[in-house]
C-alpha positions as CSV (number, residue, x, y, z in Angstrom):
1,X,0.0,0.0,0.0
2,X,1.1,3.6,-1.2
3,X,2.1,6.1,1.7
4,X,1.6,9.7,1.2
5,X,1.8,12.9,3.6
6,X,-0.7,15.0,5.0
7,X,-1.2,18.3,7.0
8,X,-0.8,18.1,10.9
9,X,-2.9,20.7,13.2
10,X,0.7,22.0,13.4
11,X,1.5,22.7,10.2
12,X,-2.1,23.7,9.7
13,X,-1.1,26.6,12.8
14,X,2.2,27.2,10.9
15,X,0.2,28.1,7.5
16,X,-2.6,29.9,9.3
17,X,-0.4,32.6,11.2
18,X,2.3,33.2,8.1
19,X,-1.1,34.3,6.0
20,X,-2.6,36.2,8.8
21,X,0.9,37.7,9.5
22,X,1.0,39.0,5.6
23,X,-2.2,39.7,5.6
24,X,-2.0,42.3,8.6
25,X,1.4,43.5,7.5
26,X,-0.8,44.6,4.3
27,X,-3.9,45.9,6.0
28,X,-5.8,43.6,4.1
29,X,-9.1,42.6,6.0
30,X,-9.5,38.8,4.8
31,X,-10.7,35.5,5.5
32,X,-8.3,32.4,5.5
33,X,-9.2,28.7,4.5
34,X,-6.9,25.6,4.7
35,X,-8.4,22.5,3.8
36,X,-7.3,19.0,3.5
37,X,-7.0,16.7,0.2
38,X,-10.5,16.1,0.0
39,X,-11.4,19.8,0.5
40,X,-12.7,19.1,4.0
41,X,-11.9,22.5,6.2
42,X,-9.2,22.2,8.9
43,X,-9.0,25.9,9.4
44,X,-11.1,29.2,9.2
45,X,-10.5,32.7,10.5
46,X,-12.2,35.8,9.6
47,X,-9.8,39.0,10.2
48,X,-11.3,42.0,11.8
49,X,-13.0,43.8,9.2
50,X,-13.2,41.3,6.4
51,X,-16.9,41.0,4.9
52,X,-18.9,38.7,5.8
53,X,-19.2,36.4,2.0
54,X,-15.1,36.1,2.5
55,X,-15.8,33.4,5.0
56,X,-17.8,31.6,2.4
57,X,-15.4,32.5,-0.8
58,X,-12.4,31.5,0.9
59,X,-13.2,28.4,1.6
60,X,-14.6,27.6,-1.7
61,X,-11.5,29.0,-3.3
62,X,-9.5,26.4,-1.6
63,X,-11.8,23.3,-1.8
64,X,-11.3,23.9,-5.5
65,X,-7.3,24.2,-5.4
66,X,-7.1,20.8,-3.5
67,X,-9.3,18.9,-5.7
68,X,-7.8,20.0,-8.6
69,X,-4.7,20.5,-7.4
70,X,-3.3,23.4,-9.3
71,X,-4.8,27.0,-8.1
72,X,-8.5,28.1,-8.8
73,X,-6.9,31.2,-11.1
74,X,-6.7,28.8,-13.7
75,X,-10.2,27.7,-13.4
76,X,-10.9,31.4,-13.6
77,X,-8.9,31.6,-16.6
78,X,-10.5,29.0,-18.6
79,X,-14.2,31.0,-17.9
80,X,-12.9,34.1,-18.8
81,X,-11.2,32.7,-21.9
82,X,-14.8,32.0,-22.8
83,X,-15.4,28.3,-21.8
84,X,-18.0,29.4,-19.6
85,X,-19.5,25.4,-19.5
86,X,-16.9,24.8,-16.7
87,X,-19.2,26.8,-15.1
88,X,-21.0,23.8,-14.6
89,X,-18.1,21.5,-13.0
90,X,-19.2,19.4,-10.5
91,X,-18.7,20.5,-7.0
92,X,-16.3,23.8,-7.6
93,X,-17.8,26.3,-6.7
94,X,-14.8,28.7,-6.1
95,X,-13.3,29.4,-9.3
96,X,-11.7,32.5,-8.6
97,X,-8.0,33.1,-7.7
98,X,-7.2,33.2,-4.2
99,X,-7.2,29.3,-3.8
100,X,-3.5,27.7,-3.7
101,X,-2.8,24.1,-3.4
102,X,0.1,22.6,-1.0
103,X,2.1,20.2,-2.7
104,X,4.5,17.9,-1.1
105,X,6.4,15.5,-2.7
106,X,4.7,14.9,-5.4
107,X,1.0,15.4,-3.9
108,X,-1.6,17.4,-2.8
109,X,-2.4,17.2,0.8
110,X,-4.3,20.0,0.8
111,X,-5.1,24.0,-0.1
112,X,-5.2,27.7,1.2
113,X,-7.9,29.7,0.1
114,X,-8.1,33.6,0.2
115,X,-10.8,36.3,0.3
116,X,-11.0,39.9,0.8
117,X,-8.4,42.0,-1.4
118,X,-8.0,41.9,-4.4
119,X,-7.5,38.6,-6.3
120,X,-3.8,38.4,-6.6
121,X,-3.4,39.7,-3.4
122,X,-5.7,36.8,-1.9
123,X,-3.4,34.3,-4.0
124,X,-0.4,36.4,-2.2
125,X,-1.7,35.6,1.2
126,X,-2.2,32.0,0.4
127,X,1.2,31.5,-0.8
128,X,2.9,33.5,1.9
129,X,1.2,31.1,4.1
130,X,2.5,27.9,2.7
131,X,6.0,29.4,2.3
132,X,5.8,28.8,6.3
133,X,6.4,25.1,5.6
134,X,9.6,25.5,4.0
């Protein structure tokens, strides 16, 4: 049988404050999502200030990077690019950048999803916090 790793509470800690420590260094009011390899949540915080749907969108964002496993911008990309059928894709619902998968020898054990700033910036958030892994 096949071994692979996965995301401690830990680690899970480690991402959450590295995101939340960019994000405040910013000023950006956001919600932060980390999710497993299934897209189950592990972690949610809402910043002071962040609206209210970012604790939904983030979430989503990151759902979709881990079951996918490459970051919800390109799911953005191919709708905007005019193949608005993915729309229709079976249980993403977050296909918006902001969602970042965390890979780890060779898989996906799980995401970071953003919401809050602008998209880029969410995506800068989510990345900052997986950096924190090393």
């Amino acid at each position: 049988m096949k071994q692979k790793p996965f995301l401690s509470l830990d680690e899970v800690k480690r991402i959450a404050a590295a995101a939340e420590a960019e994000a405040l260094a910013n000023q950006w009011a956001v919600s932060i999502a980390i999710v497993d390899d299934g897209g189950h949540l592990l972690w949610l915080q809402r910043l002071d200030g962040a609206a209210a749907i970012s604790a939904q969108i983030a979430p989503a964002k990151a759902h979709t990077a881990a079951l996918g496993r490459r970051e919800s911008k390109v799911y953005e990309d191919i709708i905007n690019q005019g193949r608005v059928s993915f729309l229709s894709a079976p249980g993403l619902n977050g296909l918006l950048e902001g969602g970042v998968p965390i890979l780890q020898d060779g898989f996906c054990v799980g995401a970071v999803g953003v919401s809050g700033v602008k998209s880029s910036e969410d995506a800068q958030i989510a990345r900052a916090g997986i950096a924190a892994l090393g």
